[in-house]
C-alpha positions as MATLAB code, in Angstrom:
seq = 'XXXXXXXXXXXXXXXXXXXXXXXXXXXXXXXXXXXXXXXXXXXXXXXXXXXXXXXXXXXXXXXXXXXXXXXXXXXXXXXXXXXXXXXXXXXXXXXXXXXXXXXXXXXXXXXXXXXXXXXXXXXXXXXXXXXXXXXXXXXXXXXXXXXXXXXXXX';
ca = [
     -25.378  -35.098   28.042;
     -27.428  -34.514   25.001;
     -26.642  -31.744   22.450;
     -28.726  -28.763   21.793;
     -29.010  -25.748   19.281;
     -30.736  -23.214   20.306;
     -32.130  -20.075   18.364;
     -32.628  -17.084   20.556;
     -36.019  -16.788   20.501;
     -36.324  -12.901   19.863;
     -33.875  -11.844   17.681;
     -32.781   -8.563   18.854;
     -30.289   -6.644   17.381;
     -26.909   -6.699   19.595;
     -23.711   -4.252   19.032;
     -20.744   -6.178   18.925;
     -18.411   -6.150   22.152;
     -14.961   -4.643   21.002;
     -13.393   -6.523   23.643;
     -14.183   -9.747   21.977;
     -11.204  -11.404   22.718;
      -9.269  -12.632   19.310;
      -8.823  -15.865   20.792;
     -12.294  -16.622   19.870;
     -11.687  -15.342   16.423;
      -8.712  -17.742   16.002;
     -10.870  -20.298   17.430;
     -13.777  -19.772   15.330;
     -11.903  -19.746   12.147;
      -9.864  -22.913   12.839;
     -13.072  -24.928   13.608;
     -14.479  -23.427   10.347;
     -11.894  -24.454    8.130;
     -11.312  -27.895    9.243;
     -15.564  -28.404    9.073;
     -14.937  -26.834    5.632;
     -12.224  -29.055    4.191;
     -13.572  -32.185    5.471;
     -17.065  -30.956    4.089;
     -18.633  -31.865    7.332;
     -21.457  -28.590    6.820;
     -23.163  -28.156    3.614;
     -26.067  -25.817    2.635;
     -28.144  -23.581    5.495;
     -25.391  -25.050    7.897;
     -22.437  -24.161    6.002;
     -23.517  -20.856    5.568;
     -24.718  -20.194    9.053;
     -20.266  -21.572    9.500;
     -18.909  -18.995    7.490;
     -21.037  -16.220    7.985;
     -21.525  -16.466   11.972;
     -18.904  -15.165   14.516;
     -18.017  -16.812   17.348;
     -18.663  -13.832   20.622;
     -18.629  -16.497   23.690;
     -17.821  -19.746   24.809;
     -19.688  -20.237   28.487;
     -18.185  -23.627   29.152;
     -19.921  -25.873   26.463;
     -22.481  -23.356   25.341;
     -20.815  -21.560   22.215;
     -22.852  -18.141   21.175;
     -22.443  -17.533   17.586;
     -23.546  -14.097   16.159;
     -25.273  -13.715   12.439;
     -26.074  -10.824   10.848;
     -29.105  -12.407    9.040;
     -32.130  -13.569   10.796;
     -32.790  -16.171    7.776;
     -29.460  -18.047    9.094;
     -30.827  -18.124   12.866;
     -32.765  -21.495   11.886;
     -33.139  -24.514   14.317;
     -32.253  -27.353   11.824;
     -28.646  -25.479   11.009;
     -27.905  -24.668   14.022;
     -28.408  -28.872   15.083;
     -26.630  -29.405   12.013;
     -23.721  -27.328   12.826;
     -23.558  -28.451   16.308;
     -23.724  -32.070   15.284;
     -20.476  -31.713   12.953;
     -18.664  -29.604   15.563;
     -18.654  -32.642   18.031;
     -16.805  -34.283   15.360;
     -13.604  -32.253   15.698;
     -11.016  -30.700   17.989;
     -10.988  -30.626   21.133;
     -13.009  -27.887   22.619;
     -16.692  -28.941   21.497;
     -19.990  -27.333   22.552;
     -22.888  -29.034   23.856;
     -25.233  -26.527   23.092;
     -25.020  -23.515   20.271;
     -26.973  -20.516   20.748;
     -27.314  -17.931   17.415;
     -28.350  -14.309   18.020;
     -28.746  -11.613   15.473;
     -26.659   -8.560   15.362;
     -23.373   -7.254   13.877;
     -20.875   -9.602   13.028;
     -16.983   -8.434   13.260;
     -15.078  -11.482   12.162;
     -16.578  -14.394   10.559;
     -14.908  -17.172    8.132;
     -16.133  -15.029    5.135;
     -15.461  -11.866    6.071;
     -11.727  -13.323    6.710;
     -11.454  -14.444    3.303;
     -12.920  -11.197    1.845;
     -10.215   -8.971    3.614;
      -7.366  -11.754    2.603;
      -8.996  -11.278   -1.899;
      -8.872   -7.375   -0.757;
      -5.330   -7.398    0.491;
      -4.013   -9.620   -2.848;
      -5.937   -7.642   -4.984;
      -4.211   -4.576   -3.146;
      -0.228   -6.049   -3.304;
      -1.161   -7.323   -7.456;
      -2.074   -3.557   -8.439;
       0.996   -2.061   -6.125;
       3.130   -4.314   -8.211;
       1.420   -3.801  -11.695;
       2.059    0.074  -10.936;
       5.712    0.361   -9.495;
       6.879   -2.245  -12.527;
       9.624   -0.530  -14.733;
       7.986   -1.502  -17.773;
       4.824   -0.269  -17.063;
       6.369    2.807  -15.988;
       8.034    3.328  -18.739;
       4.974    2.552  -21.126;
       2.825    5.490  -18.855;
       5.167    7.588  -19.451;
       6.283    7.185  -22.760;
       3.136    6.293  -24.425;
       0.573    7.531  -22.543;
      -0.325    4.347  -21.217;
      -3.222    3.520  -18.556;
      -4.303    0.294  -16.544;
      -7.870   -0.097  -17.047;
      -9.626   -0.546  -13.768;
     -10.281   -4.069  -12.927;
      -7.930   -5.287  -15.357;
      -5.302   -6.382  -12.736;
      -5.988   -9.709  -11.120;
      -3.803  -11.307   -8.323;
      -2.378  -14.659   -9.523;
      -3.468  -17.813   -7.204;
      -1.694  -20.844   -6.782;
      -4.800  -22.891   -6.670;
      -6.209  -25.066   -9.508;
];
């Protein structure tokens, strides 16, 4: 059967479904990942990846949700659907791409995980003795923005 990307061909605006099952989610982001780290997407593709959510799966026709219109292109859509055959099991034979509200996508993943470490480095900069201390001793402040979470990564 061949493949086929489709762009829905008037974008309207849709409301996200609440009872968008996570499994999708978890599905979504997995597939994202593993096209990221073997850099099977790159440019208008890889975006339309990260930024799109993942709101069906009819069978082999996966529905993917974007919140810009720009990202609802034909070629990037192919592109995308062309490196999705090329990994795990559940592939689509045909991706559609709608515009509306997007709940959970790749990037918005990543922004909550830099918002959470961000969170647990200032908890810890602020409950530290020393710092303590040096507040109340001396008057001391933490300038905003000063406190960065460490990373492991090189």
């Amino acid at each position: 059967m061949p493949l086929q990307a489709e762009v829905c061909p008037e974008p309207t605006p849709v409301v996200a479904r609440p009872d968008a099952p996570q499994a999708l989610g978890a599905l979504w982001a997995n597939s994202v990942q593993e096209l990221l780290g073997g850099e099977r997407v790159v440019a208008l593709a890889r975006e339309l990846a990260v930024q799109s959510q993942l709101v069906e799966q009819d069978g082999a026709v996966w529905t993917l949700r974007v919140e810009s219109q720009a990202l609802q292109h034909a070629g990037a859509s192919e592109q995308l659907l062309q490196a999705l055959r090329t990994i795990g099991s559940q592939q689509p034979e045909r991706l559609r791409v709608e515009v509306g509200e997007v709940t959970d996508s790749h990037a918005k993943r990543l922004a909550q995980q830099r918002a959470l470490r961000q969170q647990q480095a200032e908890q810890i900069i602020a409950s530290d003795p020393f710092v303590q201390h040096m507040i109340d001793q001396w008057g001391a402040r933490i300038v905003a923005g000063s406190v960065k979470p460490w990373s492991q990564t090189v």
